[in-house]
Short mmCIF file of the C-alpha atoms (twelve columns), coordinates in Angstrom:
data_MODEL
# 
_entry.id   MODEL 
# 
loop_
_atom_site.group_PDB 
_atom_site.id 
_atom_site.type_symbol 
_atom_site.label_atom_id 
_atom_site.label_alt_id 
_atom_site.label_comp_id 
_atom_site.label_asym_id 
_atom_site.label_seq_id 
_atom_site.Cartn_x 
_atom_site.Cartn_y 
_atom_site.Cartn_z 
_atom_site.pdbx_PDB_model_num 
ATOM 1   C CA . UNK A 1   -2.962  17.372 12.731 1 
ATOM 2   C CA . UNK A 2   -2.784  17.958 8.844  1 
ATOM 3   C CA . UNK A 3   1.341   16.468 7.848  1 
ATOM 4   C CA . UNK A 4   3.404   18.968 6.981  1 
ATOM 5   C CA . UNK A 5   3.252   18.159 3.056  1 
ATOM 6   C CA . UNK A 6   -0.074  19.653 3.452  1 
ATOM 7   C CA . UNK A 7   0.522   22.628 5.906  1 
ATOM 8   C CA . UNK A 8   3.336   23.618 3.472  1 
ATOM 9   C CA . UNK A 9   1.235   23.246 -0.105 1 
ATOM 10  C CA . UNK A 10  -1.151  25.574 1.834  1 
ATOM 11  C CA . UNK A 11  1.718   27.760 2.854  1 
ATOM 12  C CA . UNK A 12  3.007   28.033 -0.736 1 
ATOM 13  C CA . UNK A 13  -0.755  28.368 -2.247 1 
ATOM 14  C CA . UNK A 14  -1.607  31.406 0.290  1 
ATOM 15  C CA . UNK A 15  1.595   33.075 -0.032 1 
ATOM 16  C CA . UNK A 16  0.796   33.674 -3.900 1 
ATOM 17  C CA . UNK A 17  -1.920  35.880 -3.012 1 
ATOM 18  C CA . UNK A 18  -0.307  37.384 0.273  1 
ATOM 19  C CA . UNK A 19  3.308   38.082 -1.477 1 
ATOM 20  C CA . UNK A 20  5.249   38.183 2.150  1 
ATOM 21  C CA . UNK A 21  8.604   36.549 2.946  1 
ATOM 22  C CA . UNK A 22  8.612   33.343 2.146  1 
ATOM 23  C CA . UNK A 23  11.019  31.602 4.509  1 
ATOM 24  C CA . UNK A 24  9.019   33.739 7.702  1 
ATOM 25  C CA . UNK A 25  5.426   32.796 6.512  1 
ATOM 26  C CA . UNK A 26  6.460   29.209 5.089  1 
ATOM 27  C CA . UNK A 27  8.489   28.614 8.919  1 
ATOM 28  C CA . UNK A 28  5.237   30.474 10.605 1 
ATOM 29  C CA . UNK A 29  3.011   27.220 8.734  1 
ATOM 30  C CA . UNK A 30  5.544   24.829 10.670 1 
ATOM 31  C CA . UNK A 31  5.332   26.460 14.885 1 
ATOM 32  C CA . UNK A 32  2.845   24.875 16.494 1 
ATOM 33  C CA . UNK A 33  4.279   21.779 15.792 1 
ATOM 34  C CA . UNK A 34  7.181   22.453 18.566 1 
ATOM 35  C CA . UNK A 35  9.255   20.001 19.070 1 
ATOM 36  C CA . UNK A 36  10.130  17.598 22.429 1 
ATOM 37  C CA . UNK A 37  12.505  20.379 24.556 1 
ATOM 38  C CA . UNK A 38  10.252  23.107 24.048 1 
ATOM 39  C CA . UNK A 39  8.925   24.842 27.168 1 
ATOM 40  C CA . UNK A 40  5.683   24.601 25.209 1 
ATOM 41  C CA . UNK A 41  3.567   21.628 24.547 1 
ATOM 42  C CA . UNK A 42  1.887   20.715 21.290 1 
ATOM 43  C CA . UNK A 43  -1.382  21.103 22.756 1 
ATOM 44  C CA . UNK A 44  -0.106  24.933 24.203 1 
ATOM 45  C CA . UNK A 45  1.202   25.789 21.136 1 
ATOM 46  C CA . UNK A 46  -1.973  25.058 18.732 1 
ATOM 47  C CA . UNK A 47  -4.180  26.906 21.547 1 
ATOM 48  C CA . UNK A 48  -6.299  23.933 22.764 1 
ATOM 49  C CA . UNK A 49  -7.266  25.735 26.330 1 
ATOM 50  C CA . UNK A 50  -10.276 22.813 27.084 1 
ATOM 51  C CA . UNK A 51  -13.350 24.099 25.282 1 
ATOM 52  C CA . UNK A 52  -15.043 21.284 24.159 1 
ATOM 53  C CA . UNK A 53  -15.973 20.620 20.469 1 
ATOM 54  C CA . UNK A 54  -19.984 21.134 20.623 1 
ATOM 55  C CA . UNK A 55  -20.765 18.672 18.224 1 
ATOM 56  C CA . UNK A 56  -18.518 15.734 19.541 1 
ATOM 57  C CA . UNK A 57  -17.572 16.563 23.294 1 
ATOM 58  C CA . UNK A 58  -14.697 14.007 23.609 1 
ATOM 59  C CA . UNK A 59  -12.571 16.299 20.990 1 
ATOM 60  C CA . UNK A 60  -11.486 20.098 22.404 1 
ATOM 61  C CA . UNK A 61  -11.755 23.341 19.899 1 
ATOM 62  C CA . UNK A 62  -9.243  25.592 18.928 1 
ATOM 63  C CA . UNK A 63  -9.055  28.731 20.576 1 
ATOM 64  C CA . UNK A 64  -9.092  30.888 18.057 1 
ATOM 65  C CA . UNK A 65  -10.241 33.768 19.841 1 
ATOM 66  C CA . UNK A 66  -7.448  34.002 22.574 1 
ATOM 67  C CA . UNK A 67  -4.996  33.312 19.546 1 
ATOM 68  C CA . UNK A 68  -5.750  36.573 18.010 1 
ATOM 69  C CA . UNK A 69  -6.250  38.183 21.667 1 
ATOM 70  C CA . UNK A 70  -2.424  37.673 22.415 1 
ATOM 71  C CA . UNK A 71  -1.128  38.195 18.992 1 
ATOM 72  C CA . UNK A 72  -3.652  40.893 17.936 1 
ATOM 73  C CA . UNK A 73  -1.007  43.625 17.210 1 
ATOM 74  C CA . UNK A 74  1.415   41.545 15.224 1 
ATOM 75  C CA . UNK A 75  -0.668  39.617 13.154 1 
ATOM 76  C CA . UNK A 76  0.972   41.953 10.350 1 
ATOM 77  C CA . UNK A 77  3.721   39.624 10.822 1 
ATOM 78  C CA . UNK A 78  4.390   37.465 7.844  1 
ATOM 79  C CA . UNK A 79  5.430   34.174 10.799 1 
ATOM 80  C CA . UNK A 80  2.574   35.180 13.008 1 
ATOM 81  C CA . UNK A 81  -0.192  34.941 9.956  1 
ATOM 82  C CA . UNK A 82  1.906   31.537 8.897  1 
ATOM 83  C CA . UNK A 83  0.846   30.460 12.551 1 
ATOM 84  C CA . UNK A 84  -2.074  31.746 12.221 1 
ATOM 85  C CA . UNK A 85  -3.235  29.560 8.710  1 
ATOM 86  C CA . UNK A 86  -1.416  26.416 10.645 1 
ATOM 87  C CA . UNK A 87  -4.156  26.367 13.717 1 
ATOM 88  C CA . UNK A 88  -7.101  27.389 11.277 1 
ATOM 89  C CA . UNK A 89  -5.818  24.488 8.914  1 
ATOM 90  C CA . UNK A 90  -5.905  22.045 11.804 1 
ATOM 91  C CA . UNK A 91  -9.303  23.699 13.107 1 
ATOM 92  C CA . UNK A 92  -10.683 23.177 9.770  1 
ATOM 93  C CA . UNK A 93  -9.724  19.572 9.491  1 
ATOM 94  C CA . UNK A 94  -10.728 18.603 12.854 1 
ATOM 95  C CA . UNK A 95  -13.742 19.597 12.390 1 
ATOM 96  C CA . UNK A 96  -14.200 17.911 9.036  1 
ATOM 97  C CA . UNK A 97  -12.883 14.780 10.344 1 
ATOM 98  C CA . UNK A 98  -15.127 15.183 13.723 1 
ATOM 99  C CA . UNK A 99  -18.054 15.204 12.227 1 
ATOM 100 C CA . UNK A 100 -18.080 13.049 9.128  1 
ATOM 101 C CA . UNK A 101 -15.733 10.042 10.560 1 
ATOM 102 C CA . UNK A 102 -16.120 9.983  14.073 1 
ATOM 103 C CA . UNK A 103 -19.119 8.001  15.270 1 
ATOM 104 C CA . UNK A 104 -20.265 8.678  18.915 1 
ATOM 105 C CA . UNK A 105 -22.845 6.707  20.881 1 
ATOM 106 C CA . UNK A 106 -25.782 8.350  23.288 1 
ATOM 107 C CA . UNK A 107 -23.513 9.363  25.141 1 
ATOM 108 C CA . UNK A 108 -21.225 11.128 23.037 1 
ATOM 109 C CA . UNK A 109 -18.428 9.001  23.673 1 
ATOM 110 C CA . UNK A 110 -16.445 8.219  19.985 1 
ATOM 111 C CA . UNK A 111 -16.791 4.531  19.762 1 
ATOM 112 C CA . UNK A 112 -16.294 4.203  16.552 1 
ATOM 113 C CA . UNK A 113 -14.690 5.642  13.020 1 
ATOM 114 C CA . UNK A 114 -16.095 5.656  9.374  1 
ATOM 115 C CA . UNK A 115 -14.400 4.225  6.619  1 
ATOM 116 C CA . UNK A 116 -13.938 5.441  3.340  1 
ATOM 117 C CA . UNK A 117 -15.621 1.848  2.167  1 
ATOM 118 C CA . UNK A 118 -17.993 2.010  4.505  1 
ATOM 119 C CA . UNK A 119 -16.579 -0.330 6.852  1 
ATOM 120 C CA . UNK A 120 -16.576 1.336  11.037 1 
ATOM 121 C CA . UNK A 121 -13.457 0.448  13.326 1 
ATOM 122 C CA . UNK A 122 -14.500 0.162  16.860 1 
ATOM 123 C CA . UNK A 123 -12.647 1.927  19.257 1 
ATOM 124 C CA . UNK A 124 -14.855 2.032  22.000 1 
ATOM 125 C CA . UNK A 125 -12.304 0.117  24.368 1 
ATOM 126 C CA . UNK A 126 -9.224  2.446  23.378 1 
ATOM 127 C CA . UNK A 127 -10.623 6.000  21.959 1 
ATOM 128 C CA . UNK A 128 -7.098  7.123  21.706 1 
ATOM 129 C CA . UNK A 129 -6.991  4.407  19.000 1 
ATOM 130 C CA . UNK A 130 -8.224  6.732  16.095 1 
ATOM 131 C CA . UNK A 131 -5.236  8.845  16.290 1 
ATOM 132 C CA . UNK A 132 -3.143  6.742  14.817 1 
ATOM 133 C CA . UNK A 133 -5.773  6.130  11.673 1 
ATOM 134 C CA . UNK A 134 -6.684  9.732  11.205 1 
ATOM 135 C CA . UNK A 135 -2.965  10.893 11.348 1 
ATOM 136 C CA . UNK A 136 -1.781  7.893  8.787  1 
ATOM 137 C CA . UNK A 137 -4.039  8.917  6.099  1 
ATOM 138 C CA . UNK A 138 -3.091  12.278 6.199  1 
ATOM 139 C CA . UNK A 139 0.964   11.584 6.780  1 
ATOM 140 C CA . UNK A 140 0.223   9.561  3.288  1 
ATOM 141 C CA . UNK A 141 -1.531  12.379 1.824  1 
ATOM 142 C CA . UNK A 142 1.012   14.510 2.764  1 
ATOM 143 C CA . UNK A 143 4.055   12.030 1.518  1 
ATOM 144 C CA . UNK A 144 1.568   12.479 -2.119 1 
ATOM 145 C CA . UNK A 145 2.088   16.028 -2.424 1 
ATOM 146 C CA . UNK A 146 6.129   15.734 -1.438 1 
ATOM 147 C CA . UNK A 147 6.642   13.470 -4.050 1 
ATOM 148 C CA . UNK A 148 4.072   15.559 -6.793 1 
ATOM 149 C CA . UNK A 149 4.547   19.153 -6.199 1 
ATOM 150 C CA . UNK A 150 7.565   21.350 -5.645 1 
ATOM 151 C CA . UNK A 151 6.741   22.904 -2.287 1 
ATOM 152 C CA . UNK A 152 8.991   25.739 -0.938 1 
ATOM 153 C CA . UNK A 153 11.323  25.086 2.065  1 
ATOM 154 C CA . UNK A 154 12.442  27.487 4.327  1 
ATOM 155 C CA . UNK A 155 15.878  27.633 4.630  1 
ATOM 156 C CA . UNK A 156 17.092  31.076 5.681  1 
ATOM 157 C CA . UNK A 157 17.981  30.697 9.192  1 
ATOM 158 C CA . UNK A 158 19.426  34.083 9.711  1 
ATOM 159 C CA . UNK A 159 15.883  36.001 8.987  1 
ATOM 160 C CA . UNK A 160 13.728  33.435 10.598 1 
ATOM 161 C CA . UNK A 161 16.463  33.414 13.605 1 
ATOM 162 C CA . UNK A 162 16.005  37.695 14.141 1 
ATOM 163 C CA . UNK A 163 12.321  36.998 13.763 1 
ATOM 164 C CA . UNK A 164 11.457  34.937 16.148 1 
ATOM 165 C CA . UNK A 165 11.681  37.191 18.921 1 
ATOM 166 C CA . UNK A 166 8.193   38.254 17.777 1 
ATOM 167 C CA . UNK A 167 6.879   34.550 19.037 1 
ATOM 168 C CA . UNK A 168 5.308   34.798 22.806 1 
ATOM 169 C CA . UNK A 169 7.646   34.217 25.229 1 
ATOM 170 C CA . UNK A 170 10.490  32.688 22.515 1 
ATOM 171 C CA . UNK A 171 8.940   29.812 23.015 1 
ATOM 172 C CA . UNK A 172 11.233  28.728 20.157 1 
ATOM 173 C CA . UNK A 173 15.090  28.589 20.876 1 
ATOM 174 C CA . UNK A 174 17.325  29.210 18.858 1 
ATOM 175 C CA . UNK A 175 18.249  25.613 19.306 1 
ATOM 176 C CA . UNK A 176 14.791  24.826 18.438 1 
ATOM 177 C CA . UNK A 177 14.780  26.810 14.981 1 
ATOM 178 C CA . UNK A 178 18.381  25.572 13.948 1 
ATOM 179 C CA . UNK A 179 17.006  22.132 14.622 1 
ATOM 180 C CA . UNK A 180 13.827  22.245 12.617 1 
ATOM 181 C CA . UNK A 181 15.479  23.757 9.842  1 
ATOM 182 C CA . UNK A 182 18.374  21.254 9.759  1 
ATOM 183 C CA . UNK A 183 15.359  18.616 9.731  1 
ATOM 184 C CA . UNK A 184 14.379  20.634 6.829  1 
ATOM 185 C CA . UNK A 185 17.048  20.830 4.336  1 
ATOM 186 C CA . UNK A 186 19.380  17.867 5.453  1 
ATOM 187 C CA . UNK A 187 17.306  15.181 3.802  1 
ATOM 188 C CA . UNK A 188 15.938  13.649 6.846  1 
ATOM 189 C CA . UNK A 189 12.516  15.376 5.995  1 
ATOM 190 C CA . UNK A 190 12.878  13.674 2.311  1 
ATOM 191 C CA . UNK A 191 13.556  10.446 3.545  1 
ATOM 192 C CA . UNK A 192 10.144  10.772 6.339  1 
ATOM 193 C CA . UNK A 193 8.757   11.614 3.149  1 
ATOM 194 C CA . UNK A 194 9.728   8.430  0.797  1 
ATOM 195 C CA . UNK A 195 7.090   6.723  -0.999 1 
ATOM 196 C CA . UNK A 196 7.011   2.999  0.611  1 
ATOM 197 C CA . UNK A 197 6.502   0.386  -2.449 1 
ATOM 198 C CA . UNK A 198 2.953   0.051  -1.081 1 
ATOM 199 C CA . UNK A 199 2.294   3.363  -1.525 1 
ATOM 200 C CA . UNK A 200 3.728   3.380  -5.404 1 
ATOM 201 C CA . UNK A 201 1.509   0.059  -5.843 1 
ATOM 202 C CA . UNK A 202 -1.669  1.782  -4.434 1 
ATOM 203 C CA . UNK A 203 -1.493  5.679  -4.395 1 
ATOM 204 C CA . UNK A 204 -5.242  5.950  -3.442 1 
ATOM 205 C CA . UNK A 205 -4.841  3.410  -0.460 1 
ATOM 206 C CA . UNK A 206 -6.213  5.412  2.113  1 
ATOM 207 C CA . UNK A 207 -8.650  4.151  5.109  1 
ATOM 208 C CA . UNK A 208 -11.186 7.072  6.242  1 
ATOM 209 C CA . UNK A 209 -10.810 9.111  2.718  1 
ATOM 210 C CA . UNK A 210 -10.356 8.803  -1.034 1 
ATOM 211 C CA . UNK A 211 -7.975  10.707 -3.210 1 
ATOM 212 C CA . UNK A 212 -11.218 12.581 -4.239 1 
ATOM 213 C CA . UNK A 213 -12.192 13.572 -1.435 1 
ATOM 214 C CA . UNK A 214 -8.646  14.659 0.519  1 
ATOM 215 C CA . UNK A 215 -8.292  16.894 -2.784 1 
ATOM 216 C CA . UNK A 216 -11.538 18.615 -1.966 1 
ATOM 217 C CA . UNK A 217 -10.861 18.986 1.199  1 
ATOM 218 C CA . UNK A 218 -7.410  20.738 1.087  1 
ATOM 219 C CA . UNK A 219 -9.430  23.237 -1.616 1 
ATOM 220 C CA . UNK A 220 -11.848 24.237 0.348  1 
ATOM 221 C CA . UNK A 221 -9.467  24.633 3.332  1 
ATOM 222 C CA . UNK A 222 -7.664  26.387 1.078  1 
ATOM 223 C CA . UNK A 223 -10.921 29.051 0.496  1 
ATOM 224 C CA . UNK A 224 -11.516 28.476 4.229  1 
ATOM 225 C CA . UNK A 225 -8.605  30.501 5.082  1 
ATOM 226 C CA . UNK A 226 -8.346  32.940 2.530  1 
ATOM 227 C CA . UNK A 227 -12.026 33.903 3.898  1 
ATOM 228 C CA . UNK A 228 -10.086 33.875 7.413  1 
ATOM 229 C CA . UNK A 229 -7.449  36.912 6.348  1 
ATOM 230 C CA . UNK A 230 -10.365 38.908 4.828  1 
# 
């Protein structure tokens, strides 16, 4: 949900205080978001197993709690805790984004979503619509931090390769991980990342946020998960 700019700032934030691996925790930040020949879907991966969001019933919850269930005596494991901080990340933001830009009707239904000027997009005949709003904000916000911090990589192959075996069910291939990491490292991930001349003409063009407030939130994710590995 989050872009990986901001999935891998976290990574490299949390990892100061943790001190574990880098490329395992830093390529743990990255699973859920499997790609196309993966015997596991997106939706599998990040643990949505159908229990409704109580606050806006159209949007499902993380399972958090059958997460740590199947993954409760590894979670030692600097890739498993990287997993881990990915799907509370995403939890975190969902909810944000649920309940302060989402707009619902009687019936609960999202018909609509809040702008950051104060402006609401109706989506009431296409609710799938919003994706596409909610994930280009934060793909921008993400292509912000790419281009204004030094975030850390992962690029050892060989120690995330005999790692992975700890993953349930390999869900990722070897073909998979070789794949990712070549995405990584061989500039295709820089160029997904280039700053449009749009965005150098109006860094704070965003639609449902503000610079302000996308900064807040990523700091107070930030505390949100530290709070988490207590």
């Amino acid at each position: 949900m989050p872009s990986w700019g901001i999935h891998l700032k976290l990574a490299k934030k949390i990892n100061k205080k943790l001190n574990l691996d880098n490329d395992l925790f830093t390529f743990g930040n990255l699973i859920p978001d499997v790609d196309n020949d993966s015997i596991y879907t997106r939706r599998d991966a990040h643990y949505y197993t159908g229990i409704k969001f109580k606050k806006c019933p159209n949007e499902l919850e993380i399972d958090l709690k059958k997460f740590l269930n199947d993954y409760k005596d590894r979670l030692k494991d600097p890739m498993i805790l990287g997993y881990y901080c990915h799907i509370l990340t995403d939890e975190f933001y969902n909810e944000y984004i649920y309940i302060n830009k989402w707009i619902q009707d009687e019936n609960n239904n999202v018909v609509g979503i809040r702008c950051d000027n104060g402006n609401i997009i109706d989506v009431s005949s296409n609710f799938r619509e919003l994706l596409k709003y909610k994930h280009g904000d934060l793909e921008k916000y993400g292509r912000y931090i790419y281009n204004s911090e030094e975030l850390f990589i992962p690029n050892n192959i060989n120690i995330i390769l005999t790692n992975s075996s700890i993953l349930n069910d390999n869900f990722y291939s070897k073909e998979n991980i070789k794949h990712r990491i070549d995405y990584l490292n061989n500039g295709e991930f820089k160029e997904f990342n280039k700053l449009s001349n749009d965005d150098i003409k109006n860094k704070n063009m965003y639609l449902l946020f503000n610079q302000e407030e996308l900064d807040k939130l990523f700091d107070d994710c930030y505390l949100y998960i530290l709070n988490k590995l207590k």
